[in-house]
GULOPA-633565 format. One record per residue (C-alpha): residue number from 0; residue in one letter; z, x, y. Coordinates in nm, 3 decimals. Each point is the difference from the previous one (the first is absolute). Layout:
 resi resn      zz      xx      yy
  NUM    A       Z       X       Y
...
//
This chain:
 resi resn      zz      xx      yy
    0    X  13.404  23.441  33.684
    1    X   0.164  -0.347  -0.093
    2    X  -0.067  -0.223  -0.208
    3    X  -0.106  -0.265   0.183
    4    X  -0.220   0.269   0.264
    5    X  -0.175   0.068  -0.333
    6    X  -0.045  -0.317  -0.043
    7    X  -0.136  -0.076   0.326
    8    X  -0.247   0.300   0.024
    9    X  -0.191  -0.097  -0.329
   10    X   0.004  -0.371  -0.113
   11    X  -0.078   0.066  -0.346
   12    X   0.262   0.217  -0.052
   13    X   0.278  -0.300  -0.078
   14    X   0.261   0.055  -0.218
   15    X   0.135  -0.078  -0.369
   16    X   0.329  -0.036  -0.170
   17    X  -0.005   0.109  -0.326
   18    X   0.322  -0.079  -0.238
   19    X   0.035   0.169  -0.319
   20    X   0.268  -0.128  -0.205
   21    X   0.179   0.114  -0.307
   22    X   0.268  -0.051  -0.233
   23    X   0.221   0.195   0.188
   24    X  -0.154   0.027   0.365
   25    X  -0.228  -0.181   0.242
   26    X  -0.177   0.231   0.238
   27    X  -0.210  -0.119   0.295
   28    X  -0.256   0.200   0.278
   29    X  -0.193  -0.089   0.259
   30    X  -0.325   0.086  -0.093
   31    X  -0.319   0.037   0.245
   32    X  -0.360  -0.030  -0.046
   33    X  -0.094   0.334  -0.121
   34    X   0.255  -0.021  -0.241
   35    X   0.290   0.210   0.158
   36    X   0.333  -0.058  -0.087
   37    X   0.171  -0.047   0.355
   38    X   0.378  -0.066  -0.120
   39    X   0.133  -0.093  -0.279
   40    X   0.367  -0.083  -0.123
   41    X   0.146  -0.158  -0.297
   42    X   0.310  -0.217  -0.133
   43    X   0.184  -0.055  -0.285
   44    X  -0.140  -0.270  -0.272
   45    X   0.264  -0.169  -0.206
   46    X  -0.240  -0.085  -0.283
   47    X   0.271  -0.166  -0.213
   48    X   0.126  -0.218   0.246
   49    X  -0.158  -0.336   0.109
   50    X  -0.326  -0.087   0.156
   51    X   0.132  -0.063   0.334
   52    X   0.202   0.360  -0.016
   53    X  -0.334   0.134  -0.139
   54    X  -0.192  -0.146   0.323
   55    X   0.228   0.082   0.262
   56    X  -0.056   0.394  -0.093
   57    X  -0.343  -0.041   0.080
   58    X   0.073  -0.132   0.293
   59    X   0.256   0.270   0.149
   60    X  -0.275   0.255  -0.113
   61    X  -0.251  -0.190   0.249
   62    X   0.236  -0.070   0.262
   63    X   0.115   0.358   0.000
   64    X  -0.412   0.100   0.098
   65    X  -0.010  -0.299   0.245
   66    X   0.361   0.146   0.210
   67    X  -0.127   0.351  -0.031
   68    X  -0.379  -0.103   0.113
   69    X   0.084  -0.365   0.176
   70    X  -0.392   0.045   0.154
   71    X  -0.150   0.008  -0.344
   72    X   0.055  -0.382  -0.084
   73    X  -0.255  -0.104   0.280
   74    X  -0.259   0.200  -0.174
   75    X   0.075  -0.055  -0.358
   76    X  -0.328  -0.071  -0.191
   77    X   0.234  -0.087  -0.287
   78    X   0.299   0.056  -0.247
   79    X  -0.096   0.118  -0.336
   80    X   0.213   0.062  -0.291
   81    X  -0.003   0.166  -0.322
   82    X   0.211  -0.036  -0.281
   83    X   0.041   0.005  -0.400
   84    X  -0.215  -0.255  -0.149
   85    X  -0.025  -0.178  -0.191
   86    X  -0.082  -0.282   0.334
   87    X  -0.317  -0.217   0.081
   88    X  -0.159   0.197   0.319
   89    X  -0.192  -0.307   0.066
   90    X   0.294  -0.246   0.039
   91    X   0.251   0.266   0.161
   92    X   0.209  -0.033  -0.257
   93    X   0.252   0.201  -0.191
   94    X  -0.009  -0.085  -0.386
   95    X   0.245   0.172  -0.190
   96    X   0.012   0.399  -0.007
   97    X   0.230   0.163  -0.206
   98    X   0.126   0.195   0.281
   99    X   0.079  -0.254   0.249
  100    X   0.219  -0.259  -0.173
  101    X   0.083  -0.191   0.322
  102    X  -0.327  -0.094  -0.002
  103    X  -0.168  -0.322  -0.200
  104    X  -0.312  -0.131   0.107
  105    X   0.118   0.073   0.332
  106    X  -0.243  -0.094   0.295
  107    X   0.037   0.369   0.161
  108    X  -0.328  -0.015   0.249
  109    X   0.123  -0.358   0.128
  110    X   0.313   0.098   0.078
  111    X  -0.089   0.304   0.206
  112    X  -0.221  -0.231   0.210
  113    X   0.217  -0.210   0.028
  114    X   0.264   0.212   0.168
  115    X  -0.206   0.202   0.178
  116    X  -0.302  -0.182   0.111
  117    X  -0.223   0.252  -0.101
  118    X  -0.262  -0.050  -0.312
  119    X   0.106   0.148  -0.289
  120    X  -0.158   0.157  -0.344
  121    X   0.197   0.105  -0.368
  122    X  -0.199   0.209  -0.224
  123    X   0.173   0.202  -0.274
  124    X   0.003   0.390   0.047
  125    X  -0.283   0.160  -0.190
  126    X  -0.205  -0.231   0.193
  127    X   0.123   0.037   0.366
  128    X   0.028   0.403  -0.057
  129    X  -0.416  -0.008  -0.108
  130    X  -0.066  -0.160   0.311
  131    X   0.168   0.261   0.179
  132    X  -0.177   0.273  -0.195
  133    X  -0.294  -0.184   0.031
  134    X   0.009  -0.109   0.388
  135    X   0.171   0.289   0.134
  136    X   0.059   0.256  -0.259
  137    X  -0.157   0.212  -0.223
  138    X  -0.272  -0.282  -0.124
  139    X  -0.061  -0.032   0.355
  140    X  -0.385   0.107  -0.022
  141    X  -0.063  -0.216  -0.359
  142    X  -0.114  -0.366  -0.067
  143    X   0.176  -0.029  -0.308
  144    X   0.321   0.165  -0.085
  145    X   0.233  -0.005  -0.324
  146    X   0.398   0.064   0.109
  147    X   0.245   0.101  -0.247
  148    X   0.319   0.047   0.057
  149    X   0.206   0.260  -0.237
  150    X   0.385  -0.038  -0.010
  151    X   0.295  -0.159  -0.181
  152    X  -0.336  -0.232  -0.083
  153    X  -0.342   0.006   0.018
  154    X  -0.187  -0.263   0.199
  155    X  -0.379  -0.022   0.190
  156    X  -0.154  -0.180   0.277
  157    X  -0.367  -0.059  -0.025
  158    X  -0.199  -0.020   0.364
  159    X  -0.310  -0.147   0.030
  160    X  -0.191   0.068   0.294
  161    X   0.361   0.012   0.189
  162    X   0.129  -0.289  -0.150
  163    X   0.236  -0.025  -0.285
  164    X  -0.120  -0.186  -0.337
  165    X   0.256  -0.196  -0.146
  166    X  -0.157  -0.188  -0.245
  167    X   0.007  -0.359  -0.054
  168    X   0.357  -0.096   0.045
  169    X   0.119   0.358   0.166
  170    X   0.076   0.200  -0.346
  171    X  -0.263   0.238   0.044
  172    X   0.039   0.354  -0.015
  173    X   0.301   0.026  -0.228
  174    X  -0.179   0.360  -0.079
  175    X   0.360   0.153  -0.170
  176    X  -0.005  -0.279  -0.286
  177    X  -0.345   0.105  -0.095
  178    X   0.067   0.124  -0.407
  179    X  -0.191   0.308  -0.082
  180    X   0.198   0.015  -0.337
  181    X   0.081  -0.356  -0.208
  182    X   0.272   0.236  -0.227
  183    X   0.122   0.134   0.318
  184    X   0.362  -0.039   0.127
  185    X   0.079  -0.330   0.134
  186    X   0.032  -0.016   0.365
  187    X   0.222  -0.210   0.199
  188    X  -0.258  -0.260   0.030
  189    X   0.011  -0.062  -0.369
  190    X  -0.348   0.087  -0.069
  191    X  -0.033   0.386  -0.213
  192    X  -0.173   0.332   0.131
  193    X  -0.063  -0.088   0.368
  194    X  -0.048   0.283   0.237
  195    X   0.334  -0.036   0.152
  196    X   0.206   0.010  -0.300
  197    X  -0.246   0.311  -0.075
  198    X   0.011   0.162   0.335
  199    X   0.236  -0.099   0.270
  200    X   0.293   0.213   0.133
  201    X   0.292  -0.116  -0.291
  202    X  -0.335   0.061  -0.243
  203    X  -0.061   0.324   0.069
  204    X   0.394   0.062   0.013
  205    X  -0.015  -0.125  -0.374
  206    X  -0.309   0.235  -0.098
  207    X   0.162   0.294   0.078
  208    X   0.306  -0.117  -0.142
  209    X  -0.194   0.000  -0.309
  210    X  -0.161   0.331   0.017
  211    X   0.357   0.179   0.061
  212    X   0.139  -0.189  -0.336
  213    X  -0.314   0.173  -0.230
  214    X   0.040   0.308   0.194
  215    X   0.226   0.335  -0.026
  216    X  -0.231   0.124   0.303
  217    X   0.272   0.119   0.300
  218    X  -0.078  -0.275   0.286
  219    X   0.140  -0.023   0.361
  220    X  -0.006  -0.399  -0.083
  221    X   0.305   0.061  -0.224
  222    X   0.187   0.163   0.308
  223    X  -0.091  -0.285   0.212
  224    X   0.060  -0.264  -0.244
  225    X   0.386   0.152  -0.014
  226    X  -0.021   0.040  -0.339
  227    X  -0.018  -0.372  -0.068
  228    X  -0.444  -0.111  -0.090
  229    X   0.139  -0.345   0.098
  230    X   0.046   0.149   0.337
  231    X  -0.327   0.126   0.019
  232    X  -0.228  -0.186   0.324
  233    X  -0.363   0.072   0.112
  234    X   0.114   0.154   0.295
  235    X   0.168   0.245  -0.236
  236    X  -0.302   0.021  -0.192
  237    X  -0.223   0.040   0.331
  238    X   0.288   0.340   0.129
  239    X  -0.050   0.110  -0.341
  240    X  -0.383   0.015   0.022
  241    X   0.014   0.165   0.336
  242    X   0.207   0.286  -0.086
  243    X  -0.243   0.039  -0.316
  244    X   0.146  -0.220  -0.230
  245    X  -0.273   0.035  -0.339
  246    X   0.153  -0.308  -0.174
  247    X   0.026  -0.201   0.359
  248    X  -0.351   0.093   0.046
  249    X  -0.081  -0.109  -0.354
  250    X   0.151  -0.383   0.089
  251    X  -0.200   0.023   0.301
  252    X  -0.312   0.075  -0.164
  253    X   0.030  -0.265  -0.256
  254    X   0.098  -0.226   0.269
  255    X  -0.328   0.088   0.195
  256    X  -0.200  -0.041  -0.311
  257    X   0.139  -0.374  -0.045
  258    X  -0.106  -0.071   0.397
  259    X  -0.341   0.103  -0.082
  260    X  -0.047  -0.256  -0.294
  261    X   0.127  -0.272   0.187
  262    X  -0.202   0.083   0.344
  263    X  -0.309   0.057  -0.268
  264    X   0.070  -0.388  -0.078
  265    X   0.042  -0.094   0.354
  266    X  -0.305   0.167   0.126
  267    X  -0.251  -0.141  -0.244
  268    X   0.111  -0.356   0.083
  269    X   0.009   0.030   0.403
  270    X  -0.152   0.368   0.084
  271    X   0.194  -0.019   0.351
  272    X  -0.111   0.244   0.264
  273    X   0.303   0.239  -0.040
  274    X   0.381  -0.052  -0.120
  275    X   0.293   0.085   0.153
  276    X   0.328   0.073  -0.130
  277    X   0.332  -0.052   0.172
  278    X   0.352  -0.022  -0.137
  279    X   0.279   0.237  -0.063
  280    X  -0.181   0.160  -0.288
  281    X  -0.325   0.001   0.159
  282    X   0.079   0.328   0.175
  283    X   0.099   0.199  -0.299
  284    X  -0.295  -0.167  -0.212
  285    X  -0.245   0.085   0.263
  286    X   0.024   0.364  -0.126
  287    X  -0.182  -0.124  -0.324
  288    X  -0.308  -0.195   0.194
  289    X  -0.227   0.283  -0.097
  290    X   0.104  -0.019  -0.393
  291    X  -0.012  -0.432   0.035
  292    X  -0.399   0.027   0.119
  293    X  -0.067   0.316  -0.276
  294    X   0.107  -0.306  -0.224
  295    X  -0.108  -0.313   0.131
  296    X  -0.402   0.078  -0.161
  297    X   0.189  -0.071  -0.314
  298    X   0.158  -0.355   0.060
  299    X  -0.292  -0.135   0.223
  300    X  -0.343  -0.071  -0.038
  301    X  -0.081   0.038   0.327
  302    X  -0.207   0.302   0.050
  303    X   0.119   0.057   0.424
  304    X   0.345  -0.075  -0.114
  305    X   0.080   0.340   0.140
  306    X  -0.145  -0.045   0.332
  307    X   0.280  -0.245   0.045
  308    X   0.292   0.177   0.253
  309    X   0.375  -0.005  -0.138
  310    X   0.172   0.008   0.323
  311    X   0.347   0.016   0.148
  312    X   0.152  -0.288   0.181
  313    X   0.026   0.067   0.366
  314    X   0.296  -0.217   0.049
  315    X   0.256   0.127  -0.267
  316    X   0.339  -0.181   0.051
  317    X  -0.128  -0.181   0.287
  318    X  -0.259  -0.170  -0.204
  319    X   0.186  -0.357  -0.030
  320    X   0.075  -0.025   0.374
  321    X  -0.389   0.114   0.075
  322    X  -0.125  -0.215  -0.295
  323    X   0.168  -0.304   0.090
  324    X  -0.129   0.022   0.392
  325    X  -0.325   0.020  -0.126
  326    X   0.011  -0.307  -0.175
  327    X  -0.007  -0.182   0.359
  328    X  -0.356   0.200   0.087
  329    X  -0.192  -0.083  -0.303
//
């Protein structure tokens, strides 16, 4: 069936265009009402070049959907786009993110209207993938859901009976730069002992790293690290713990431990209905869930704080494309 016969044979299912962009791609799908990702396809983002370079990537990535699916546009409930913040999801508008240079206080939502007649929404990525989770996805069945996403960083998205909370001015939800240590190391933001100088991908990386240097004990890590520690990545550390690894499983389980303080923290201030994790780490720290909830009685005061489900994204990869559609059906 076609597009556009889909379209015709239930009115409600319209369509989306979701564009996730990043420092060194911008992907876009068409995107239907239950959340399906139809097509998607992606372009090259030259970050470091100038605003104008930056926009017209985002809008070969759209054109490419609209040649492959020309029938699409007619239906379009909207464009929605996700992208490194920080930006003002109110105003549309691009601020200054670290990761896309080309961009300064750049009006991104406007100018997507503008060229393609369609209404348009910005919302950062931690946001627009909770949405997804929490439309679509694995929050589906849940008024209130708590996103975090585990990676190179750490963010969350906080949904509110399916809407996003930003906040006053759209800062909300910066859940990685939430300090569970004041001696900690300093993150990137400046601050010391946030979760994702504690626990993200590079963090675990540097835990291990650490473990290897006090250790003699014989480690696959070592092998994988090519006899460099410098070398040494989570997705080393994540092999490692799947062929057995004791000192990668070690890393992991102090990693796991650090989660469950910080979700401890999280749950007594907005006991959300369940929390889902997505992310490239998610996966391998999803292996740990049952050791994070043995721990959270300790860091929360909540008494039901176990009755709260740590989930898996159901989007994975996808989730930008999928979060940043869903932004046009809240």
């Amino acid at each position: 069936m076609s597009l556009k016969e889909q379209a015709a044979e239930n009115q409600r299912n319209d369509f989306t265009l979701g564009v996730d962009i990043g420092g060194t791609k911008v992907a876009a799908g068409l995107v239907d009402a239950r959340g399906t990702i139809l097509f998607q396809t992606r372009a090259a983002m030259p970050a470091q070049e100038d605003a104008a370079a930056g926009f017209a990537a985002v809008e070969r990535a759209i054109n490419s959907v609209f040649e492959k699916h020309p029938e699409a546009h007619a239906s379009l409930a909207g464009i929605g786009i996700c992208a490194p913040g920080p930006l003002d999801p109110i105003r549309g508008v691009v601020l200054n993110p670290p990761n896309l240079p080309c961009w300064r206080n750049f009006p991104l939502a406007a100018k997507v209207q503008r060229a393609f007649h369609v209404g348009a929404k910005v919302d950062n990525d931690a946001n627009a993938a909770a949405l997804a989770e929490a439309v679509w996805g694995a929050g589906a069945d849940f008024r209130n859901v708590l996103y975090a996403t585990l990676g190179t960083g750490i963010g969350t998205g906080i949904i509110f009976d399916r809407r996003i909370y930003h906040g006053r001015t759209g800062s909300a939800a910066e859940g990685g730069h939430v300090s569970i240590d004041y001696n900690g190391p300093r993150c990137g933001c400046g601050k010391r002992g946030c979760i994702e100088a504690l626990c993200s991908g590079p963090a675990i990386a540097r835990r291990a790293r650490a473990r290897l240097a006090e250790s003699n004990t014989p480690s696959r890590m070592r092998e994988l690290a090519g006899g460099s520690l410098e070398r040494l990545t989570a997705e080393n550390v994540a092999e490692a713990f799947h062929a057995g690894d004791a000192l990668a499983r070690e890393a992991l389980e102090a990693t796991a431990d650090l989660l469950a303080v910080w979700l401890g923290n999280l749950i007594d201030l907005l006991e959300p209905d369940i929390i889902v994790f997505g992310g490239g780490v998610a996966q391998l720290m999803s292996e740990f869930f049952p050791r994070m909830q043995t721990e959270l009685p300790k860091w929360s005061i909540n008494a039901r704080c176990c009755e709260i489900p740590l989930l898996l994204a159901k989007y994975g990869s996808d989730a930008g494309i999928a979060g940043a559609a869903a932004l046009c059906r809240q």
